[in-house]
C-alpha positions in Angstrom: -199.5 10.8 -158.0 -196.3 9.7 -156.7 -193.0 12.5 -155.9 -190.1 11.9 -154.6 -188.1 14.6 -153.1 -184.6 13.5 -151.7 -183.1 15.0 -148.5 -180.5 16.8 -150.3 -183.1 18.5 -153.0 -185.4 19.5 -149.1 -182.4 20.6 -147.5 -181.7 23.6 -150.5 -185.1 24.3 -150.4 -185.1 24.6 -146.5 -182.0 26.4 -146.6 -182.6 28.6 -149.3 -185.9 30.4 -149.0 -185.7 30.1 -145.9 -188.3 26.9 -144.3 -188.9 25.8 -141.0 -190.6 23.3 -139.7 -194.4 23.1 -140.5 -194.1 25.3 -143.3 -195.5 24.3 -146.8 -194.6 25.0 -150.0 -196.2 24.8 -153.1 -194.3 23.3 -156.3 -196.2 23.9 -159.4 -195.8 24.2 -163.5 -195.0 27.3 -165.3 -195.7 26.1 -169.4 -194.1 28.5 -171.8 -191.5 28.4 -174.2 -190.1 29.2 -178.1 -190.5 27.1 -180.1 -192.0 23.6 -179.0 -192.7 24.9 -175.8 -191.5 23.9 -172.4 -192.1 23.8 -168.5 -190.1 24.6 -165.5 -191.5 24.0 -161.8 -191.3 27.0 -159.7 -192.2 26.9 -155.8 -194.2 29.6 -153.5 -195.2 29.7 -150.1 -198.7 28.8 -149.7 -201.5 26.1 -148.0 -202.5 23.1 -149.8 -205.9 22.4 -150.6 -208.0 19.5 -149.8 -206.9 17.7 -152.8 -203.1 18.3 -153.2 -201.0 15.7 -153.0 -197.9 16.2 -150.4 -194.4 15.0 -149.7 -193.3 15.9 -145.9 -189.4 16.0 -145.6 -187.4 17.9 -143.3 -190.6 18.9 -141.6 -191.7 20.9 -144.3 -194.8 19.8 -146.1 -194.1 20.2 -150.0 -197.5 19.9 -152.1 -198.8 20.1 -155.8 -202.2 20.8 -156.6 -204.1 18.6 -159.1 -203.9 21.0 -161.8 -199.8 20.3 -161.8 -200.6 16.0 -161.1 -199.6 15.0 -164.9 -196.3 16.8 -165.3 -194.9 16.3 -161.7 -196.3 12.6 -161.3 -193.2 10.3 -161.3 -190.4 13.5 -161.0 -187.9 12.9 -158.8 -186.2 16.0 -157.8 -182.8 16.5 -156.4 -180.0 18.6 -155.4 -176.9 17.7 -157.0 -174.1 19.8 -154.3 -171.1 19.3 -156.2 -172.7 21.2 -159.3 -174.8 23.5 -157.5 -177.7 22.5 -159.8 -181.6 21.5 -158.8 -182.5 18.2 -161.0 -185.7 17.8 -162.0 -186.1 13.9 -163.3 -189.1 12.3 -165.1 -189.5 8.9 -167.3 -192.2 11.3 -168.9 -189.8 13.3 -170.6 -186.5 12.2 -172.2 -184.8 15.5 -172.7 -185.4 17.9 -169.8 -182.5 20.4 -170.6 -182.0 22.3 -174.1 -181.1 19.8 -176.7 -177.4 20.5 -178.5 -177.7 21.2 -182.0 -175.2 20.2 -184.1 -174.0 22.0 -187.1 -174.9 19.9 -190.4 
């Protein structure tokens, strides 16, 4: 299992819900969707269990459980400021955002 969470991406967190130090916080898979279906990580308050995996940045201890391993392993997530936008990034999945259709 392998995450990376950059400093910007634990800063909104931290800032945001709000975190202080020693806190941990749980990032985990929703799975739903029309169509072909879909995911989107959400995040809750709560204490990792003897097998989570965790990232500690800022302080804070950010964990997913193993349940959540295949679609998280390799994500990078980050904060992009300018756009105000959380970034989830994976090589597992090319297209992470709703595809543009064009008109034929």
């Amino acid at each position: 299992m392998n995450l990376t969470i950059t400093d910007a991406a634990s800063s909104f967190y931290i800032n945001e819900i709000p975190l202080k130090e020693g806190d941990t916080l749980r990032l985990f898979v929703r799975v739903g969707g029309i169509g072909s279906g879909g995911f989107s990580v959400g995040v809750i308050k709560e204490l990792p269990q003897k097998t989570s995996y965790i990232v500690t940045k800022q302080g804070v201890h950010f964990f997913v459980n193993e349940d959540d391993f295949w679609y998280i392993d390799g994500m990078t997530i980050h904060f992009d400021e300018d756009m105000g936008y959380l970034e989830f990034i994976s090589p597992k999945f090319e297209q992470i955002d709703h595809p543009d259709f064009e008109d034929e």
